[in-house]
N, C-alpha and C positions, 0 to 999 in steps of 0.2 A: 371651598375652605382654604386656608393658609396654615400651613405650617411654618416653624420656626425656629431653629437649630441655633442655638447661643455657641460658640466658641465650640464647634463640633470638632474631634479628637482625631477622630477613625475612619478613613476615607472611605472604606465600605460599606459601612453604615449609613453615610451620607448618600453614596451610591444609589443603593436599594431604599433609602427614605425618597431620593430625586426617583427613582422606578416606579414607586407608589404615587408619588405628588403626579408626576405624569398619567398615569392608567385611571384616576379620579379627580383629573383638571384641576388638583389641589394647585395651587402657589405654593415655592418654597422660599423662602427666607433666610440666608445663612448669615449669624451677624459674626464680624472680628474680631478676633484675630482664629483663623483656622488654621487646625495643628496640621492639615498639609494642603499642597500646591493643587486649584484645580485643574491642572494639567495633569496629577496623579493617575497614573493606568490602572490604579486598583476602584479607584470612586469611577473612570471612566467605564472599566470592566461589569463595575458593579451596577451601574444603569445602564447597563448593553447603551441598544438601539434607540433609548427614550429622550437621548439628553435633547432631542429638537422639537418634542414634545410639551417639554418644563419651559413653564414659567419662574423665572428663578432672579432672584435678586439679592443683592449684597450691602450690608450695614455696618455702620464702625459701633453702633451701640444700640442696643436695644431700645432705650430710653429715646434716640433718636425714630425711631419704627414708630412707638408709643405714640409719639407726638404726631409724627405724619398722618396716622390712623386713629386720632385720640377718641371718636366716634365710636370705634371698634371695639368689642369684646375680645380678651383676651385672658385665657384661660394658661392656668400655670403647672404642667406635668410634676411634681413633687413625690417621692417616699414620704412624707412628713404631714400632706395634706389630710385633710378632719373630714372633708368628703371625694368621695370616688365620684368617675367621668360619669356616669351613668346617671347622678343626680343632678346633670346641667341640663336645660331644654336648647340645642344650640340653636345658632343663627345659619344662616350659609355664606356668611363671610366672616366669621369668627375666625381668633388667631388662635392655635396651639400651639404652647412655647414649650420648649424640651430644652435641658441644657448638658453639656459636654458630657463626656460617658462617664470620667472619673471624680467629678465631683458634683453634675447635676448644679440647678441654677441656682444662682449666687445670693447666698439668706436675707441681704437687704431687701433684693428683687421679692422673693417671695414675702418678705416678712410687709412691704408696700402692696403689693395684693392678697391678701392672705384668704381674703373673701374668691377670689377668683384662683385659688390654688386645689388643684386635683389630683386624685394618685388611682390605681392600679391597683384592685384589692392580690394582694399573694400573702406568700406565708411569714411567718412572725419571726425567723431566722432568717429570712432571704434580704440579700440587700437591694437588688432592684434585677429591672429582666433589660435587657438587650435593646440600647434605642429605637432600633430600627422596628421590633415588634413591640414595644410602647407604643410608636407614633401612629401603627397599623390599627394597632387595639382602638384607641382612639378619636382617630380620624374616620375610621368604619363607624362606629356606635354614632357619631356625628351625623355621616353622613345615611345613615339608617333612618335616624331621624328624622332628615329630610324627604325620606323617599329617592336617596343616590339618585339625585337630580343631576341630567346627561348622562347617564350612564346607561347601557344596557345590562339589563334585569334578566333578560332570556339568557338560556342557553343555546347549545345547538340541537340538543336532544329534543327536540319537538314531534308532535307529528305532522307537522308540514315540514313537507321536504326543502321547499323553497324557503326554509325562515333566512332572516338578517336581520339583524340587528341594527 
């Protein structure tokens, strides 16, 4: 899977979404201008040990991504969307797009896909949940989907003593 972070705000967030992309072979995708340096000790802190793990790459526009992968499904993370993640059959190279913490992706964008736009069902007061556990909610159900291809499914609680994964 690919994820994809439009003009991501909060380096910790970035962090821990690069922790997840890593631990589930996702791609991540950060497009320009980012609210901090990735040399920040807080995004470094926040994916520990993973950052040699990520695949990761950098865009000055989304629109330019679009084009490169115009082939590719690309689903659009919204509060505003008419259906939830759960109603997509994905692909295993499909993109999810998430955008900045404080104002979420920019209404042209969604309003050019509106068909490919999805949300997070919560409560009717709420205004939205935590990027970083947005991107998890929906990069699992994706990757659920697939049967979390490459991934190990065991635990270590088995009763073979010898398991590995």
């Amino acid at each position: 899977m690919n994820i994809v972070l439009v003009e991501p705000e909060i380096p910790q967030n970035t962090g821990n979404i690069a922790r997840t992309c890593a631990v589930t072979s996702s791609s991540l995708y950060l497009i320009k201008p980012l609210g901090f340096s990735t040399d920040d000790r807080y995004l470094k802190r926040a994916g520990l040990d993973y950052w040699d793990k990520l695949d990761i790459y950098y865009y000055d526009s989304i629109y330019d991504l679009m084009e490169e992968y115009k082939n590719s499904n690309f689903y659009f993370a919204t509060t505003k969307a008419a259906r939830t993640y759960t109603e997509i059959t994905y692909k295993k190279d499909d993109f999810l797009v998430f955008g900045k913490e404080t104002a979420g992706l920019p209404e042209n964008l969604l309003k050019e896909n509106i068909n490919n736009c999805i949300r997070i069902p919560m409560g009717i007061e709420d205004r939205s949940l935590n990027l970083s556990n947005a991107v998890a909610i929906i990069l699992y159900e994706a990757l659920r989907q697939l049967d979390f291809p490459g991934l190990c499914k065991k635990g270590m609680l088995s009763e073979k003593k010898d398991f590995f994964c």
